[in-house]
N, C-alpha and C positions, 0 to 999 in steps of 0.2 A: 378472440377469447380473452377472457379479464387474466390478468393476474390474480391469484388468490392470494392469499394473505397467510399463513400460517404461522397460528401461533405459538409462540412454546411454551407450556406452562412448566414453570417449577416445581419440580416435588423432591423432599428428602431435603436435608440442610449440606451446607457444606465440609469441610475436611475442617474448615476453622472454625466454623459455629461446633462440630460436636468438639473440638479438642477447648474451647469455652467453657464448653458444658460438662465434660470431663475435670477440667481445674476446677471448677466451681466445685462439685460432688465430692472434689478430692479432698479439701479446705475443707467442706464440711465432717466428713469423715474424720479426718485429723482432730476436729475439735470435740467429736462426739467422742470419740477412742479416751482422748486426753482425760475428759472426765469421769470416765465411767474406771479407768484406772485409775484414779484419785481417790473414786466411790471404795472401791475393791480396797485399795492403801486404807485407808480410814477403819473398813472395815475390820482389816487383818488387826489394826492396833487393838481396835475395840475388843476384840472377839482375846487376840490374847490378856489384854486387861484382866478381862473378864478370869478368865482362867487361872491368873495369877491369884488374883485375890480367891479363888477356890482354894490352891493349895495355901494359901500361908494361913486362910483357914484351918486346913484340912489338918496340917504341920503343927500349929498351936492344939487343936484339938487332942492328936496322938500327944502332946509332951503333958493337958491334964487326963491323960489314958494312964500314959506307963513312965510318969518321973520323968521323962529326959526328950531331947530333941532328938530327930534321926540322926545319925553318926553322917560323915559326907561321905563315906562307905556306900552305906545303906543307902543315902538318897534319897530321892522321892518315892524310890519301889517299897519302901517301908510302908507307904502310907495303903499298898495292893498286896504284901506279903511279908507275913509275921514275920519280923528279924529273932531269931534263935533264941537272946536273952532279956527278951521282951514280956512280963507278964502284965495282965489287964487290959491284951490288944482287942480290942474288938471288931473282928472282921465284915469288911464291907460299912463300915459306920462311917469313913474318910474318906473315902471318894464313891461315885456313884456308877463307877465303872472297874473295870476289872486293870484296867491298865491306866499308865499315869498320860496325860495326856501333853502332847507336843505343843508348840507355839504356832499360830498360825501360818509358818513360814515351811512348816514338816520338820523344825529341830528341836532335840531332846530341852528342858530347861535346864537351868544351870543352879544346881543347891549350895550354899554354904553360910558355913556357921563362923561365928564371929566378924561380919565382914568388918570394913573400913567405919561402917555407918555407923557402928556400937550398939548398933542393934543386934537381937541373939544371934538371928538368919534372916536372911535373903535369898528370894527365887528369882534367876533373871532371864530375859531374854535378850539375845543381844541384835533385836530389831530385822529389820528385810535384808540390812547389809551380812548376818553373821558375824558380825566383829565388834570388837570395842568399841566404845563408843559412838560417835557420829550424831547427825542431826537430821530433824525432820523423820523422815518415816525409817532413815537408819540406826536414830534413837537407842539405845538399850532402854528396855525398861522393867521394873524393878518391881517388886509385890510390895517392900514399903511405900512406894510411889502410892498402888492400888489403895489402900486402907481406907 
């Protein structure tokens, strides 16, 4: 009788081609991730921009309403709910919503009169970090910026 010959055929990869194939997938990941949070960052700046420059609109509109700027009392809710000694407010004319709207981070803005700038007011946010100032996407930024 012959010897027969048998062969082995390979099938499936090994422990070291899939952990290959794993890093590789991984690297990719990591870079898709990376920019699509850059996309999202960009976005968040944009979208509050945007926002800004609504209310210092909205802010200069109310002060040729009724004489005066919101007190820093009053705030921004002046521009959703007649302040007490306010005549010539006209409701729903300043904002297009019933409530004032947040910064793209989910934090309230920040109103004030007379800032540093010498300008009357400023609406600020103070960017992804919450904090004074900072750089890049921790930026504060400002509604005189928007104009």
């Amino acid at each position: 009788m012959e010897k027969t010959k048998i062969k082995k055929i390979r099938r499936g990869f090994t422990m070291i081609e899939l952990m290959a194939i794993l890093v590789i997938i991984g690297l990719l990941a990591a870079l898709v991730a990376r920019e699509v949070v850059s996309k999202i960052d960009q976005a968040r700046v944009t979208t509050t921009k945007a926002n800004l420059k609504i209310l210092h609109t909205a802010v200069n509109q109310f002060k040729m309403d009724t004489g005066r700027f919101p007190t820093e009392d009053e705030g921004l809710n002046s521009l959703v709910e007649q302040p007490s000694d306010v005549k010539n407010y006209s409701p729903g004319k300043y904002l297009e919503t019933t409530t004032v709207p947040k910064d793209a981070w989910g934090r309230e803005f920040i109103y004030e009169l007379s800032p540093e700038s010498g300008r009357p007011f400023v609406i600020k946010s103070l960017g992804a970090d919450g904090e004074e100032g900072g750089e890049g996407y921790d930026k504060d930024l400002l509604s005189t910026d928007a104009e």
